[in-house]
C-alpha positions in Angstrom: 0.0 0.0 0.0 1.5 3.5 -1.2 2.2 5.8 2.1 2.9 9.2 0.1 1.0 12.6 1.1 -2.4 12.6 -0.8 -3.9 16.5 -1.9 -6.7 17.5 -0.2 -9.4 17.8 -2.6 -10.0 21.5 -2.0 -13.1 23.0 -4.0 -10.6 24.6 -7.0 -9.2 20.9 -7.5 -12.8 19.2 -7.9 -13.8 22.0 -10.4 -10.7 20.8 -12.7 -12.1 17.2 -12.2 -15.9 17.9 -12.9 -14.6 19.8 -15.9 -13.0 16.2 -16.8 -16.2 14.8 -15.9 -18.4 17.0 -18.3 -16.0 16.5 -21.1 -16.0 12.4 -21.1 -18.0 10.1 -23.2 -18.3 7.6 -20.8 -17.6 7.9 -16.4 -16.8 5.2 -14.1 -17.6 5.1 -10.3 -16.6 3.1 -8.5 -17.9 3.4 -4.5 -17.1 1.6 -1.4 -20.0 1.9 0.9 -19.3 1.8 5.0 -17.3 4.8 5.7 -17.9 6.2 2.2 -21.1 6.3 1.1 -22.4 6.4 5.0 -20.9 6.4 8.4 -19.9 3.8 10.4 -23.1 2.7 12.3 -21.9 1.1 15.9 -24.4 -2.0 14.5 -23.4 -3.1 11.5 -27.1 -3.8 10.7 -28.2 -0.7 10.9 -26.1 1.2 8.3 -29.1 0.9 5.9 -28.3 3.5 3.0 -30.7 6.6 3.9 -33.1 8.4 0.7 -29.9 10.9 0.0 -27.6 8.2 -1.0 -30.5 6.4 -2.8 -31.6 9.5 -4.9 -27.5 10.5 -5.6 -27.4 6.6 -7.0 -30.6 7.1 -9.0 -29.6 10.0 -10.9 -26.2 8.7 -11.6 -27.5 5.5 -13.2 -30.1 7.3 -14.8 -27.3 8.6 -17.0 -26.5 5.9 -19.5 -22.9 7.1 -19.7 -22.2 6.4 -16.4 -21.4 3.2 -14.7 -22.1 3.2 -11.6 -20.2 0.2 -9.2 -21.0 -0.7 -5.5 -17.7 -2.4 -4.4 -18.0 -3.5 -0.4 -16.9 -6.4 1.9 -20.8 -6.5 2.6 -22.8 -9.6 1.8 -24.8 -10.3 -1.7 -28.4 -10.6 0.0 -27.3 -7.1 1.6 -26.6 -5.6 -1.3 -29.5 -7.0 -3.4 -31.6 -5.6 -0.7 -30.3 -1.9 -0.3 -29.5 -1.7 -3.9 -31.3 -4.1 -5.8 -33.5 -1.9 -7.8 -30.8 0.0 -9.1 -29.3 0.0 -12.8 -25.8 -0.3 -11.3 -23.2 -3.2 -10.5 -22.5 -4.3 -7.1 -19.2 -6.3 -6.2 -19.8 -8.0 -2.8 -17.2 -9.6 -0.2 -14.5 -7.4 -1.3 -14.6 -9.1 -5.2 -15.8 -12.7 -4.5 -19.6 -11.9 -6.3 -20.0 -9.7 -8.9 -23.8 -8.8 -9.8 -24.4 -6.7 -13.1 -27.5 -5.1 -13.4 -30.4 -7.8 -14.3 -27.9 -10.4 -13.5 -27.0 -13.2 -11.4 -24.5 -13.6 -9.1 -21.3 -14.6 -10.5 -18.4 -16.3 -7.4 -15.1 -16.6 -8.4 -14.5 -20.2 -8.7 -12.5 -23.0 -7.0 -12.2 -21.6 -2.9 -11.2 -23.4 -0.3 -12.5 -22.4 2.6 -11.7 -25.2 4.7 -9.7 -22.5 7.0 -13.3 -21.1 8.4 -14.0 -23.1 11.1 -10.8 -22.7 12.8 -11.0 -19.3 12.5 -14.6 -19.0 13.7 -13.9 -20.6 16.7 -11.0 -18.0 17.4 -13.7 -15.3 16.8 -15.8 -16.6 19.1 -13.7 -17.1 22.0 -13.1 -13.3 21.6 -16.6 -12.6 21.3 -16.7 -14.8 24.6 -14.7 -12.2 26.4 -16.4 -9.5 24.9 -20.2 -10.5 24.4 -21.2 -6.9 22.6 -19.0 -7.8 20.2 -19.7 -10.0 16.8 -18.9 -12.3 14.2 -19.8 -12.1 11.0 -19.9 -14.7 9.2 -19.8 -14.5 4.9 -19.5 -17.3 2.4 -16.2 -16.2 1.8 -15.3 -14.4 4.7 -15.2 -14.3 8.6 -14.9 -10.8 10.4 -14.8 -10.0 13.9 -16.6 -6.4 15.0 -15.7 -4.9 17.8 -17.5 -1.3 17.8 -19.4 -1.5 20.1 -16.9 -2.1 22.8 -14.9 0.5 24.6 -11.8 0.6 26.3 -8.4 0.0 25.6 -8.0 -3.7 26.5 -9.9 -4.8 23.5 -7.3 -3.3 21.0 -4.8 -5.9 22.8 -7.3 -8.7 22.1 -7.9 -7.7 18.5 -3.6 -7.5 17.8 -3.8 -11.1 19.6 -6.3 -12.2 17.8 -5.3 -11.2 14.2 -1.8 -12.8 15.7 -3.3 -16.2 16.5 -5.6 -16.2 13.0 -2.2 -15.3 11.2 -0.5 -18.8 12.8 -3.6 -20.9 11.5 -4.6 -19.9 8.0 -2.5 -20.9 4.9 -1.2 -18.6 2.7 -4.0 -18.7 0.8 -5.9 -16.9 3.3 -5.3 -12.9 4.7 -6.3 -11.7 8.1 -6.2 -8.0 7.9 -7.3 -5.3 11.1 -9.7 -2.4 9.7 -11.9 -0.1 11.5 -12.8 -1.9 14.4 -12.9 -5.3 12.6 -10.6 -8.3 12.1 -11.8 -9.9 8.7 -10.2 -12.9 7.5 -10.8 -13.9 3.3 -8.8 -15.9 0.9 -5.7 -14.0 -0.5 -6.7 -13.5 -4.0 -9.6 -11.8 -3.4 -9.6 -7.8 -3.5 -11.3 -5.1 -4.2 -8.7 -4.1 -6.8 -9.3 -7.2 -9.2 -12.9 -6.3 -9.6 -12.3 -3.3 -10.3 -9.6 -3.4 -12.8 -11.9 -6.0 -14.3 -15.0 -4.0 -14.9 -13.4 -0.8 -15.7 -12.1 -2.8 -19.0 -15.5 -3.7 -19.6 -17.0 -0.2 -19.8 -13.8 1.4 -21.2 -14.8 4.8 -19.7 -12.8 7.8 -19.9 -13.0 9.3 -17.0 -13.0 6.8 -13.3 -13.3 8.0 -10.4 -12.9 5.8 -7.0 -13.7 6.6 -3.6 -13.0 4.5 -0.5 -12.3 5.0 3.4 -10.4 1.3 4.3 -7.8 -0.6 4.1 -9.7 -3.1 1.5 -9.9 0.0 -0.7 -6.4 0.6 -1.1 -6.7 -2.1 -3.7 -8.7 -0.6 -5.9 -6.7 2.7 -5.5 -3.4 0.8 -6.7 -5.1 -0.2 -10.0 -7.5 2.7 -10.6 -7.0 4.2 -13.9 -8.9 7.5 -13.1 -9.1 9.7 -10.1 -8.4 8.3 -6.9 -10.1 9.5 -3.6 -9.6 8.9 0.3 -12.0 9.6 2.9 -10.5 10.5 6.6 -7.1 9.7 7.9 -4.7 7.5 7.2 -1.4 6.5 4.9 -2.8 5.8 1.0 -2.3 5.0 -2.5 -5.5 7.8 -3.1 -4.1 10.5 -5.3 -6.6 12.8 -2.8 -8.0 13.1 0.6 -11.5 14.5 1.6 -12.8 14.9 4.9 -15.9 12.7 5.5 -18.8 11.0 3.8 -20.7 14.3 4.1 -17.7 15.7 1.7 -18.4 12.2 -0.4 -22.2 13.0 -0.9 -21.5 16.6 -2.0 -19.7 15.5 -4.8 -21.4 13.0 -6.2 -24.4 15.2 -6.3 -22.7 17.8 -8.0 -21.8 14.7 -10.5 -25.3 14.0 -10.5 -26.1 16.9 -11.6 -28.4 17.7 -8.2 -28.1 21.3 -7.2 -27.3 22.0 -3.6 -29.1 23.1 -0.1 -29.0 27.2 -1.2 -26.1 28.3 1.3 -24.2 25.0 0.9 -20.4 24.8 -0.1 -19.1 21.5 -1.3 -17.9 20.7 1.6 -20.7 21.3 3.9 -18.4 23.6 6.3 -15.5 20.6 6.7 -12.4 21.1 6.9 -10.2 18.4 6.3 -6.5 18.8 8.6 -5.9 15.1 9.0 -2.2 13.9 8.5 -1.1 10.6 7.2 -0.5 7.6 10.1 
């Protein structure tokens, strides 16, 4: 994962890039969702994507020149649900499924997940010590939440954890730490590899990706377009904006939705954070 100094996204440098915008043929975006698209909720469950973010994805995919790509670590059925109606493609489970619009389900092939039940049982005995938090379990992934829980001591058990998961997976399978989470997939899975896949598919000139994680420094890496993001932390992202707030501003602006009378693009944020 690059580490270098990403620009703030400061309102003269998103006019050059709608400018690009307005001049393409054909756009890509390609969105993560938790963190991007909406805040972290402290229940996982309850991040449901509120009428804003619908009606920003609406217009968007209204516009057949734009292709218009969920990528998350959440689950298909999620998806499906949240999205489902929607004339855009959603990549599930970090790049296991890939749904087009009026189409199936598509898993990458030939995955062993024979690892999973040890490393369910690890989750669990950390869930044991801390009952509000939670696993997660995918078809192709396992992830361990924690937000819910305060104090320091669960940090130490989260490093111990992601230690112990590290000693019984093959190398076939990553454990990475994200945002209160320890998630555990098979190696060959990213965000990035969806997304350098369905960007040759559309052949658009102008891709923009925005992501807040860990998972979406993938994607970042391969990007062909503008790269963006969100909050704190090192990054491959060409640019840095504040929050999801900041996220929604733009994209309605690219949606061609005109904003609350008084409100700059940034909705009054200032973004000071410093790489980690």
């Amino acid at each position: 994962m690059g580490g270098h100094r990403p620009e703030l996204l400061i309102e003269r440098q998103w006019a050059m890039l709608e400018q690009k915008a307005r001049e393409s043929e054909r756009r890509s975006f390609f969105l993560d969702y938790d963190g991007t698209l909406a805040p972290f909720q402290t229940d996982p469950a309850k991040a449901d994507p509120t009428a804003e973010v619908l009606l920003i994805l609406e217009r968007l995919c209204h516009n057949p020149a734009n292709q218009v790509v969920i990528v998350s670590g959440r689950d298909a059925m999620t998806l499906d649900r949240w999205f489902g109606t929607l004339r855009l493609t959603k990549v599930a489970e970090h790049g296991a499924f890939i749904s087009r619009f009026g189409e199936a389900w598509q898993a990458l092939p030939g995955i062993d997940l024979s690892w999973k039940e040890r490393v369910r049982s690890l989750m669990e005995d950390a869930v044991a010590l801390y009952p509000l938090s939670s696993v997660e379990e995918k078809e192709r992934c396992l992830v361990w939440h924690y937000r819910r829980v305060t104090g320091k001591s669960v940090d130490k058990t989260a490093h111990h954890l992601l230690q112990q998961i590290a000693r019984a997976i093959p190398q076939t399978v990553e454990v990475m730490a994200g945002k209160k989470i320890v998630e555990v997939k098979p190696a060959f899975i990213n965000k990035g590899t969806a997304l350098r896949m369905l960007a040759l598919e559309f052949c658009a000139d102008f891709v923009i990706t925005v992501g807040d994680d860990k998972t979406d420094e993938a994607m970042f890496e391969v990007s062909p377009g503008f790269t963006i993001k969100v909050g704190p932390g090192a990054t491959a992202a060409r640019y840095r904006i504040s929050g999801t707030r900041a996220v929604l501003q733009i994209l309605k602006r690219l949606a061609g939705i005109p904003p609350l009378a008084g409100m700059a693009l940034w909705n009054g944020q200032v973004d000071s954070h410093t790489d980690k």
